[in-house]
C-alpha positions as CSV (number, residue, x, y, z in Angstrom):
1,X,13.8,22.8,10.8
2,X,10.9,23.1,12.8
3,X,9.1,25.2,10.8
4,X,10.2,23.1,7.8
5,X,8.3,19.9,9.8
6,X,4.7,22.0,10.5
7,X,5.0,23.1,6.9
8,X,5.5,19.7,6.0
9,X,2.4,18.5,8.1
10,X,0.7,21.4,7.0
11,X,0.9,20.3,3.4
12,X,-0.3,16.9,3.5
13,X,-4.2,15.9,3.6
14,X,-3.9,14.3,7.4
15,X,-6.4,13.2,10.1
16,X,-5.6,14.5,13.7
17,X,-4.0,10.9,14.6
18,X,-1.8,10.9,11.8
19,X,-0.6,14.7,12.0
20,X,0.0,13.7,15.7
21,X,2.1,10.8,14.4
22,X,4.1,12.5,11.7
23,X,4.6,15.1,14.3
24,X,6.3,12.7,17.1
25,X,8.1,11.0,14.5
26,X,9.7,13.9,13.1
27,X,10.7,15.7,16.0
28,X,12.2,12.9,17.2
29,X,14.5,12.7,13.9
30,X,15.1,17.1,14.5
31,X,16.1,15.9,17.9
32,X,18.7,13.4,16.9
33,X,20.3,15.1,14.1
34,X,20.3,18.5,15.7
35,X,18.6,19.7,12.6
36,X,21.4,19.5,10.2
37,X,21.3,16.9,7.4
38,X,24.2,14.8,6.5
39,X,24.9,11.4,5.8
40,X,26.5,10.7,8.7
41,X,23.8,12.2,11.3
42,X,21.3,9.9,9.1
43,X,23.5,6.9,10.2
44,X,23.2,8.3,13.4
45,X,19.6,8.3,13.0
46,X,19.4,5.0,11.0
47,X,21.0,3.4,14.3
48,X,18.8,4.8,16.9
49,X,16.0,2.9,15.0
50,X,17.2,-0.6,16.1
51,X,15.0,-0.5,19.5
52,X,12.1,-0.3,17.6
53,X,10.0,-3.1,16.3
54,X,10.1,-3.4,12.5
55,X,7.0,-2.2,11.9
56,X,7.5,1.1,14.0
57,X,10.6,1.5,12.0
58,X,8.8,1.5,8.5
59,X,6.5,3.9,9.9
60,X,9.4,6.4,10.6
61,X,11.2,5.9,8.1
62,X,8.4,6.4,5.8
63,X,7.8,10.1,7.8
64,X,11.0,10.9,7.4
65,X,12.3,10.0,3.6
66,X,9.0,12.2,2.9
67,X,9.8,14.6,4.5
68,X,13.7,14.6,3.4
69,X,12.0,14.4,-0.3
70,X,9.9,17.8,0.8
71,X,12.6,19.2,2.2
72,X,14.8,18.3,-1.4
73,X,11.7,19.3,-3.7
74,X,11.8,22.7,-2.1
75,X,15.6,23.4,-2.5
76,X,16.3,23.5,1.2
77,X,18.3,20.2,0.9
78,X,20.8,20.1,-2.0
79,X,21.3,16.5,-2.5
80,X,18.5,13.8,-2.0
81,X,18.4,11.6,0.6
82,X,16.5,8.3,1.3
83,X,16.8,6.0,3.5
84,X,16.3,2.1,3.6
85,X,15.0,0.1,5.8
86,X,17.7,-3.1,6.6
87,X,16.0,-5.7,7.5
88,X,14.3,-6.4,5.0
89,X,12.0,-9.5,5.0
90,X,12.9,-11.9,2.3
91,X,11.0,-13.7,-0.7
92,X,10.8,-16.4,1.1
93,X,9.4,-15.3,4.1
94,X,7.1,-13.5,2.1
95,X,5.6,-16.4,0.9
96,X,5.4,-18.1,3.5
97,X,3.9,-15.8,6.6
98,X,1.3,-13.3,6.5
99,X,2.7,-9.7,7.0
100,X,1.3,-7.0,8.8
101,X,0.2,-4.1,6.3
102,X,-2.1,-2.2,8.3
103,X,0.2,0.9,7.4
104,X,-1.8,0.5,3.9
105,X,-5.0,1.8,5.3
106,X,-2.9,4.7,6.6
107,X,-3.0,8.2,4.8
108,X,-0.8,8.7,1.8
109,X,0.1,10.8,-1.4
110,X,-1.1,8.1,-3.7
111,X,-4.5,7.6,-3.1
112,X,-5.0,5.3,-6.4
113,X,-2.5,3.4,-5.5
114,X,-2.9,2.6,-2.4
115,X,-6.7,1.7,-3.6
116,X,-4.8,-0.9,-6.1
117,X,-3.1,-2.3,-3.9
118,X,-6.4,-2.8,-1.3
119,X,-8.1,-3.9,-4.0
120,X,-5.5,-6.9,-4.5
121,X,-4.6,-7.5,-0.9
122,X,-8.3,-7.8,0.2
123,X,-9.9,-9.5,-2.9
124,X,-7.4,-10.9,-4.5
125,X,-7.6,-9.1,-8.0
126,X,-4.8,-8.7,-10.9
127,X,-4.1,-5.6,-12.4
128,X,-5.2,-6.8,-15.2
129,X,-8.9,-7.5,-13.4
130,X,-9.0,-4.3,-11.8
131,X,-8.0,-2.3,-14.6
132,X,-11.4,-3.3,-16.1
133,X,-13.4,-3.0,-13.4
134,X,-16.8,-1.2,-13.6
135,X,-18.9,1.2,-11.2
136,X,-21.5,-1.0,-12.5
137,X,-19.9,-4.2,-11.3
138,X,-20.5,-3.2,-7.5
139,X,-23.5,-3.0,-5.3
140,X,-22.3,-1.3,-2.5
141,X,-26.3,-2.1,-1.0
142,X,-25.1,-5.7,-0.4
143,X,-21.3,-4.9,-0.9
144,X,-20.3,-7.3,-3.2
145,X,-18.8,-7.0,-6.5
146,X,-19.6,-9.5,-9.7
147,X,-17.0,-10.5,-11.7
148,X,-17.1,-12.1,-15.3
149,X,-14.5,-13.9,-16.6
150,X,-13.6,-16.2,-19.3
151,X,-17.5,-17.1,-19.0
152,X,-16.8,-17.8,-15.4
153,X,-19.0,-15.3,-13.0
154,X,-17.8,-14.9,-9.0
155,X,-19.4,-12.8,-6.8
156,X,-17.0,-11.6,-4.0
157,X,-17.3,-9.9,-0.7
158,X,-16.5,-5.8,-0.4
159,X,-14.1,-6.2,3.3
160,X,-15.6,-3.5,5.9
161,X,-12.2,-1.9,5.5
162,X,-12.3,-1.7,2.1
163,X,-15.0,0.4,1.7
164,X,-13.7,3.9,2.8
165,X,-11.3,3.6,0.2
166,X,-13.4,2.4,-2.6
167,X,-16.4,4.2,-2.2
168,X,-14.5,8.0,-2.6
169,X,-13.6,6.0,-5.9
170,X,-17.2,5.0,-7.1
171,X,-18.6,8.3,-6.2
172,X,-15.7,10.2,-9.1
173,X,-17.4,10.6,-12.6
174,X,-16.8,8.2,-15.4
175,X,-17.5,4.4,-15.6
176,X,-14.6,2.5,-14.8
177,X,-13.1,2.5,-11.5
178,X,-10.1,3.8,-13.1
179,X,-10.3,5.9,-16.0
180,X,-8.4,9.0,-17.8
181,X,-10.8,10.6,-20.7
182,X,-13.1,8.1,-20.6
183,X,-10.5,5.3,-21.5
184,X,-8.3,3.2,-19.0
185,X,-5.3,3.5,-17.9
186,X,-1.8,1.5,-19.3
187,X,-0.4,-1.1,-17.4
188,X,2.5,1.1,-17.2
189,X,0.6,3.5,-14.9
190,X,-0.5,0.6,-12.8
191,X,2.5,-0.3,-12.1
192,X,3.6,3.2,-11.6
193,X,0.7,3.8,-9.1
194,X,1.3,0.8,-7.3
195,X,4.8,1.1,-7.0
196,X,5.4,4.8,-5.7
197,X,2.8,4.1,-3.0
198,X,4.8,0.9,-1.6
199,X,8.1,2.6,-1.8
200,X,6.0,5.4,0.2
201,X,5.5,2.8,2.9
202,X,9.0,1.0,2.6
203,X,7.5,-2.3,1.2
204,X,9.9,-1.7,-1.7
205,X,10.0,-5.8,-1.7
206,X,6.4,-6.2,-2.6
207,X,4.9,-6.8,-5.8
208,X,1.2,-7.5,-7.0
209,X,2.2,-11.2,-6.9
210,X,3.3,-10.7,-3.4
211,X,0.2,-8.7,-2.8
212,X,-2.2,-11.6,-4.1
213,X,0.1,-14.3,-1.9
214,X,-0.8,-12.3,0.9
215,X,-4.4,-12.4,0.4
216,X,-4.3,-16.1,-0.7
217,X,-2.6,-16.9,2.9
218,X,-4.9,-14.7,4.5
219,X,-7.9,-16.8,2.8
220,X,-6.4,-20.2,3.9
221,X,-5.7,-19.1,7.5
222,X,-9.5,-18.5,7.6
223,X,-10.7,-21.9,6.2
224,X,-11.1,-21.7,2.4
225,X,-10.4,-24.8,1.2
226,X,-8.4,-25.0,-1.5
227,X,-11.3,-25.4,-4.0
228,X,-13.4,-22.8,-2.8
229,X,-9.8,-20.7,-2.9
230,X,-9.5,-21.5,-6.8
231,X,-13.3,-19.9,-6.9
232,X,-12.6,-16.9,-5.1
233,X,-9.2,-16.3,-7.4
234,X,-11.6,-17.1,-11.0
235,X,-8.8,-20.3,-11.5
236,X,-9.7,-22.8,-13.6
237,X,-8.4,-25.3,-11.7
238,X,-7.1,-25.4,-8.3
239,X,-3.4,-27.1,-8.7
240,X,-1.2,-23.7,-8.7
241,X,-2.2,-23.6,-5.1
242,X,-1.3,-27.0,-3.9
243,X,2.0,-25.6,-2.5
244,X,0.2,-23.3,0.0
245,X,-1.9,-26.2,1.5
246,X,1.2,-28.8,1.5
């Protein structure tokens, strides 16, 4: 199974931090199986997990069902595996507290949607919004990006963190940010992109709702008043946030 974890490292597009990552993670879970898999040495597993903090558990369980779906994609495992992640964090506190997703800026197989889902989390987009958006609409001099809506115009501010991410985008042929043959893409592949990268990083329980909640609590946290919130979200009128400043 060694060799079936460098292979596995060996195939993925990693920095040196990362690879270094993946390859503690795993060889902890060769060490703690005895590099046989079976449902009950992933219990085994599962249960070792519980010292960690739930963020350090996503993170391992993210190397791992990867690397169980390598290992199934290649034939070496007969029947798939995946495992889930059991404390989940509910709707409710989803709504209500601002979660830690710096595992999004993290590498990953789904480049686009993992750029979605920046794109809502730091500006506070829809699908719909960034489905349409244009090269054009960005000056990546000033780093802002113009947005016209329903004869409503907002100009919003590219985060530092961002950047990386979208730039690699804007630099790809074609005018729209996302494009296949010169035409955009469905909703359907959206939703698609967006949801295999958050199963990717076990936030199976987030949405693009979610996603825009997060970015709406982030912006209250750091002053926006409910008005200039409305702005920065193109809202007509500011009342659909009243429950987030009660």
């Amino acid at each position: 199974m060694i060799n079936d974890i460098n292979n596995f490292i060996e195939s993925k597009k990693l920095s040196l931090n990362s690879r270094k990552s993946y390859h503690y993670d795993l060889k902890q879970f060769y060490k703690i199986i005895g590099g046989h898999v079976n449902s009950e040495k992933l219990a085994l597993y599962q249960q070792s997990l519980s010292e960690f903090k739930l963020t350090a558990r996503k993170r391992k369980l993210s190397a791992v069902n990867q690397f169980l779906f390598f290992l199934y994609n290649r034939g070496t495992l007969k029947e798939f595996y995946r495992l889930q992640e059991t404390e989940k964090i509910t709707l409710t506190q989803t709504k209500s507290q601002i979660m830690d997703l710096s595992n999004f800026y993290q590498d990953t197989d789904y480049p686009s949607g993992r750029l979605i889902a920046l794109l809502i989390l730091s500006l506070g987009l829809t699908p719909a919004e960034i489905a349409n958006l244009k090269k054009a609409d960005f000056d990546t001099t000033f780093n802002i990006l113009s947005i016209e809506k329903s004869q409503m115009k907002r100009i919003l501010k590219l985060p530092e963190n961002l950047l990386p991410f979208l730039l690699e985008s804007l630099e790809e042929d074609g005018d729209l940010v996302f494009e296949h043959n010169g035409k955009p893409y469905s909703r359907q592949w959206f939703f698609n992109q967006l949801t295999d990268f958050l199963n990717e990083k076990n936030e199976q329980q987030l949405t693009a709702q979610l996603l825009r909640e997060q970015f709406i609590l982030k912006q209250k946290e750091n002053g926006k008043t409910m008005t200039e919130l409305s702005r920065l979200l193109g809202l007509k009128t500011p009342i659909t946030l009243e429950r987030y400043y009660r």
